[in-house]
N, C-alpha and C positions, 0 to 999 in steps of 0.2 A: 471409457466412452469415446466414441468419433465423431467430431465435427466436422461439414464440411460446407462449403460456401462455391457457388457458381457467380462468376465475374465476365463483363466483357471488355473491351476496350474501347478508351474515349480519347477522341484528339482534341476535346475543350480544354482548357486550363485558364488557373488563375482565374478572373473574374467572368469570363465566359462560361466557367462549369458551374455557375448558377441555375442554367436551367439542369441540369442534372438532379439538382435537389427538386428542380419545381417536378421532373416526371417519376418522383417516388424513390428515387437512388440518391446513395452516397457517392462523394468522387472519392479517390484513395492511387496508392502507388503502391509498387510490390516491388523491393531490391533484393538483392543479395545472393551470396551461394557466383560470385561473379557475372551475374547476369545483368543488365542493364536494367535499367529503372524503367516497370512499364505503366503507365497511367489506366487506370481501371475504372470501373463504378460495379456497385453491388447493388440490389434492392434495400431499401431501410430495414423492410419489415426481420427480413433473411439475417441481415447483418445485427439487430439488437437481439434477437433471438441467440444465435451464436456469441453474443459478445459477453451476456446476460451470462451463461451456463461456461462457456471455455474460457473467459478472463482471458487476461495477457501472458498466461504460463501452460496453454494446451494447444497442441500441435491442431492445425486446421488443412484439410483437405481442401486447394482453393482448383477450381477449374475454371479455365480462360478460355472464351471463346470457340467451347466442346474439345479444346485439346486436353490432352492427357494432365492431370491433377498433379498438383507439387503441392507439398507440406508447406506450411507457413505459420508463424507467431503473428500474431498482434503486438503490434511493437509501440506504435502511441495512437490514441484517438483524440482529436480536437471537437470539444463541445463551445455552444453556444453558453455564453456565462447567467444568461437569463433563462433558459427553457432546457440547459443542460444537454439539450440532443447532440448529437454527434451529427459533424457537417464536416468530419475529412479524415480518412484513417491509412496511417501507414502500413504495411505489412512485411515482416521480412521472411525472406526464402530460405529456407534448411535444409542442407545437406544432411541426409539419415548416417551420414556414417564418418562425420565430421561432429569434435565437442561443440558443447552450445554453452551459452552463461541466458538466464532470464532470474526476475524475480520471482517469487514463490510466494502466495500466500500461506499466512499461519493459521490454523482452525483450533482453538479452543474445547478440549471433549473434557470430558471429567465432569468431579465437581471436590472442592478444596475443602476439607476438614476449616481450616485455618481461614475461612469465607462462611462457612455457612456454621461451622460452632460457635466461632469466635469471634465473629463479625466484622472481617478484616473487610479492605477493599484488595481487589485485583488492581493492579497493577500491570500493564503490558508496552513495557518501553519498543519493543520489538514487532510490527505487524506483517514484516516480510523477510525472506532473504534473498540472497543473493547465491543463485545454486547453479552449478555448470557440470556437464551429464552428456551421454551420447543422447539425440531426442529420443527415441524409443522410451530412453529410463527419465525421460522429463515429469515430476509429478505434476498434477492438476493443483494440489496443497499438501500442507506438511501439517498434520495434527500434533499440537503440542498437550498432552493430558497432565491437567494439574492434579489428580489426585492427590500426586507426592508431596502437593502443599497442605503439610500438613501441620506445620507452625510459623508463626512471623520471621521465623529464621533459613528458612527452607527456600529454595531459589531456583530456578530451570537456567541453564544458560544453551547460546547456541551449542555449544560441545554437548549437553544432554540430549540436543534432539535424535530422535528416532530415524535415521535417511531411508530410504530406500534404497535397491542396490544401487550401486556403479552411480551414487551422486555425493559429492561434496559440497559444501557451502564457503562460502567466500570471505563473508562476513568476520570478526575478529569472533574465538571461541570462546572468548571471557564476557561477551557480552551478555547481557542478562537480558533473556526473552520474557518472562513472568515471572512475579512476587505477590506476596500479601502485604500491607501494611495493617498495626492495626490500629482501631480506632482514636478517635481523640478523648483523651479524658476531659470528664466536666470544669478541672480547673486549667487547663489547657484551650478550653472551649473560652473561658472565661477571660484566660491570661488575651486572647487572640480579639474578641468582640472590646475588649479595655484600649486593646492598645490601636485598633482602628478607629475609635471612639477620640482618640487624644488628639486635637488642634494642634496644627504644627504651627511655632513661633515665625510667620516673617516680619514682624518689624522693622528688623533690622538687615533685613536681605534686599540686595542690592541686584545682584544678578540673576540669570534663569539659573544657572550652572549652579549657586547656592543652594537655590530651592528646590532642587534635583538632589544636591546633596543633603539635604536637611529630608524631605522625602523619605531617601536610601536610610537616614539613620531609624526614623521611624518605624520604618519595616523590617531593618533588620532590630527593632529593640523587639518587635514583636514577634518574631521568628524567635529571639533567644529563648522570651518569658515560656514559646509554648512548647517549646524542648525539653523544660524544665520540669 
């Protein structure tokens, strides 16, 4: 699928590209590919739309001021930590015939024997990689299907995943993308709600560092019991 975004150029910056936001647009910058850094604005509506569907791992078609279109990544967006909108985005330039490195989201297809017979939980240490590619062979995401989880013992790591061509991943190959655990047993459940239950002795505790210690031993007595 093609994305593409039409940009103009702004000479506001810093605290003057405020009104940029008041007339419906984002400010943002576009480097790279040796090009010089150019200060931009896009429309909101255009730019969450695009951002929504091509994430930070799909090649976008950006066009500047009706000249001719360069490829570009989303490289970071700055949100607002209360209302979460995006109020600044960088962009970087890509050379189509130079390698690239970006992250990659994981998508989850299947469904795990060892989850739905056994009533394991999923597990997913891993929600991205780190994958470098000519862009052409850049994926949008990398499905990881747990079928093969088909008992508590059973495990995906990045070396299993599926690539597409002409892509490698960057990541360590031992690491573990998806697992099942399984459930907790009822005297397990019991050994864990007992030992959250037990008052820790300070009496005799003097300093914070003590009762930090005294703490750690409580939970790790409770992590032994529910091993057990």
């Amino acid at each position: 699928m093609s994305y593409a975004l039409t940009a103009v150029k702004r000479n506001s910056t810093g605290r003057r590209a405020k009104h940029v936001q008041d007339e419906g647009n984002i400010p943002a910058v576009i480097y790279g590919s040796g090009k010089v850094a150019t200060n931009i604005q896009i429309p909101k509506t255009d730019f969450r739309k695009v951002y929504r569907e091509a994430g930070m791992s799909s090649l976008i078609d950006m066009t500047i001021d009706g000249l001719e279109s360069v490829k570009a990544i989303i490289k970071e967006v700055q949100v607002n930590p209360m209302t979460m909108a995006p109020y600044h985005v960088d962009f970087h330039q890509i050379r189509m015939d130079q390698e690239m490195e970006a992250e990659v989201p994981l998508t989850i297809v299947g469904e795990s024997a060892a989850v739905k017979g056994a009533a394991g939980t999923l597990v997913r240490p891993l929600h991205t990689v780190h994958v470098r590619c000519l862009p052409a062979n850049l994926p949008h995401e990398i499905q990881v299907d747990i079928s093969v989880l088909a008992t508590f013992e059973d495990t995906i790591t990045v070396a299993d995943l599926k690539l597409p061509h002409g892509v490698t991943v960057r990541d360590d190959a031992t690491a573990t993308v998806v697992s099942v655990v399984p459930p907790l047993t009822e005297d397990q459940l019991k050994a864990m709600d007992a030992a959250a239950a037990t008052p820790i002795d300070v009496s005799a505790v003097k300093t914070e560092a003590e009762v930090k210690k005294a703490e750690e031993e409580v939970k790790k007595a409770a992590e032994e019991a529910a091993a057990k």
